[in-house]
KOLNURO-671474 format. One line per field, with one value per residue (C-alpha): residue number from 1; residue in three letters; chain; x, y, z. Coordinates in steps of 0.001 Angstrom, whole numbers, plus 500000, padded with zeros to 6 digits. Last residue first. Layout:
N
nr: NUM	...
rest: ALA	...
kette: A	...
X: X	...
Y: Y	...
Z: Z	...
***
This chain:
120
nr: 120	119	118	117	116	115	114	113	112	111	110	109	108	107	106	105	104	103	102	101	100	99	98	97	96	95	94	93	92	91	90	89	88	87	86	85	84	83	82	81	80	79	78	77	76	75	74	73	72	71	70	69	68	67	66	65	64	63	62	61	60	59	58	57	56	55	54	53	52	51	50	49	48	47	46	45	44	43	42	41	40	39	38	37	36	35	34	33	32	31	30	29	28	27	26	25	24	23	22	21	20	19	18	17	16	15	14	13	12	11	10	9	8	7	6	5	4	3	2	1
rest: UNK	UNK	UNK	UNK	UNK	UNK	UNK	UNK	UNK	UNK	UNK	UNK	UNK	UNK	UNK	UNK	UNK	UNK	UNK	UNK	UNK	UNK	UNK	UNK	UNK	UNK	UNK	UNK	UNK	UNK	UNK	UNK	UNK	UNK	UNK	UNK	UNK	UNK	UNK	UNK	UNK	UNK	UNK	UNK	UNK	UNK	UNK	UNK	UNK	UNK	UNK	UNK	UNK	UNK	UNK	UNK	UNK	UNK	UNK	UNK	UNK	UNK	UNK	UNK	UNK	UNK	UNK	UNK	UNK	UNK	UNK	UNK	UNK	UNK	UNK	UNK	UNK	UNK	UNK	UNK	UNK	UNK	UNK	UNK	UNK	UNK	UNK	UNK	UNK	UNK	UNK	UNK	UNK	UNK	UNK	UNK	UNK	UNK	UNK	UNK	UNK	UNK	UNK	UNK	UNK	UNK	UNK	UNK	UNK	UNK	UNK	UNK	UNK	UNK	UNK	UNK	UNK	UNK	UNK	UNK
kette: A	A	A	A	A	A	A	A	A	A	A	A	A	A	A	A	A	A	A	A	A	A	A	A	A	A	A	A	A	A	A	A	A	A	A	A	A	A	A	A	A	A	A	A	A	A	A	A	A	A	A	A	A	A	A	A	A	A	A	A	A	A	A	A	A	A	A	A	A	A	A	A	A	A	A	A	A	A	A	A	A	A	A	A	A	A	A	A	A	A	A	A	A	A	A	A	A	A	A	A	A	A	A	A	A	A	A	A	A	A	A	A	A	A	A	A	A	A	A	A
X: 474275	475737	476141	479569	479411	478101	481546	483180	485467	489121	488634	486073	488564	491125	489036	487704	491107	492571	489609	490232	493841	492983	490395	492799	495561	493597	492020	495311	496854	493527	494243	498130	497448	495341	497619	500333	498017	497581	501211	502528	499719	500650	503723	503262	500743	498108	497040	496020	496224	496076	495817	497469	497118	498562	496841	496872	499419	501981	500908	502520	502491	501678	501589	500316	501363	500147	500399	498387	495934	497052	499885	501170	504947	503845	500709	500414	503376	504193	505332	505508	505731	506770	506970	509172	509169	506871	505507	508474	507358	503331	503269	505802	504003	502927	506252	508596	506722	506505	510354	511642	509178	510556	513692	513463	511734	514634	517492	515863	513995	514055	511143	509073	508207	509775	509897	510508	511310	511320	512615	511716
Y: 477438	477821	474731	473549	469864	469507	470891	468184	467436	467850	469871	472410	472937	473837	476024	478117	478346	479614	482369	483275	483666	485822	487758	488927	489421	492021	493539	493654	495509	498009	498837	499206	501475	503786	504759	504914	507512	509544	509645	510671	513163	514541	514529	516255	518917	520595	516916	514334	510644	507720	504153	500600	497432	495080	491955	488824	486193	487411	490797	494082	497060	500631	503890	507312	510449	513843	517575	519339	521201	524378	525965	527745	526451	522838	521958	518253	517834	514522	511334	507891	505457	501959	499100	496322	492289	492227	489032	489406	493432	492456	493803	496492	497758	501568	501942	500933	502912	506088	505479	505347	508165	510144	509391	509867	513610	514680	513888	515874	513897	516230	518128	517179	514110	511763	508622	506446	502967	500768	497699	495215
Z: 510252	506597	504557	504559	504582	501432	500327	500675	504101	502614	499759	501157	503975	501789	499474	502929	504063	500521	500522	504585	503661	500605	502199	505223	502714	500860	504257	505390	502221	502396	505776	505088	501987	503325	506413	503900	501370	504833	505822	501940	500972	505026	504057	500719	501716	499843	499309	496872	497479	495488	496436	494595	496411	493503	492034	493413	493288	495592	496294	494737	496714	494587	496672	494640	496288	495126	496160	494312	496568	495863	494641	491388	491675	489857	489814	489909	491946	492031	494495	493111	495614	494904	497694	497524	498418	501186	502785	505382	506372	507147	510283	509798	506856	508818	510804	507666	505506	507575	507825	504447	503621	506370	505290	501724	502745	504485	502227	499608	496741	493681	491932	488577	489269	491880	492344	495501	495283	499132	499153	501799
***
């Protein structure tokens, strides 16, 4: 899996690529072979005055659907980072969850007709 980080109007110190590089890795393990890259675009919205302006937007393309994309805004970067991960690997399972149970559901409907799928 590759792994982009951007950067807006600071630089990416050693330190934050790696924990980045590893909060990824820890929170997509699961679904690591179905993943071709991951993009994370980290900002800071308000530059030296403060606040809650720390930003992290995640984008992770799925085969044949469209991408899982979340935002999150933070006074903190690794905690923007950790909690916009955390968001991103529910909704990525719940996108791949519905997908599978879409594809099963078609498969099934081929084989036996859908008559034969009436609810109970």
């Amino acid at each position: 899996m590759r792994i982009d980080i951007h950067t807006g109007s600071f630089s990416l110190t050693d330190g934050l690529r790696k924990h980045v590089e590893h909060r990824v890795r820890s929170t997509l393990s699961w679904a690591q072979q179905g993943l071709q890259n991951v993009s994370l675009r980290l900002e800071d919205i308000n530059g030296p005055k403060g606040g809650v302006d720390k930003s992290c937007r995640i984008q992770i393309p799925v085969a044949g659907g469209t991408p899982v994309v979340i935002h999150e805004v933070q006074p903190d970067l690794y905690v923007a980072i950790d909690r916009a991960l955390e968001r991103a690997g529910r909704a990525l399972s719940r996108k791949l969850a519905r997908k599978r149970d879409f594809t099963h559901k078609r498969l099934v409907s081929t084989l036996i007709g859908d008559a034969d799928l009436a609810p109970l």
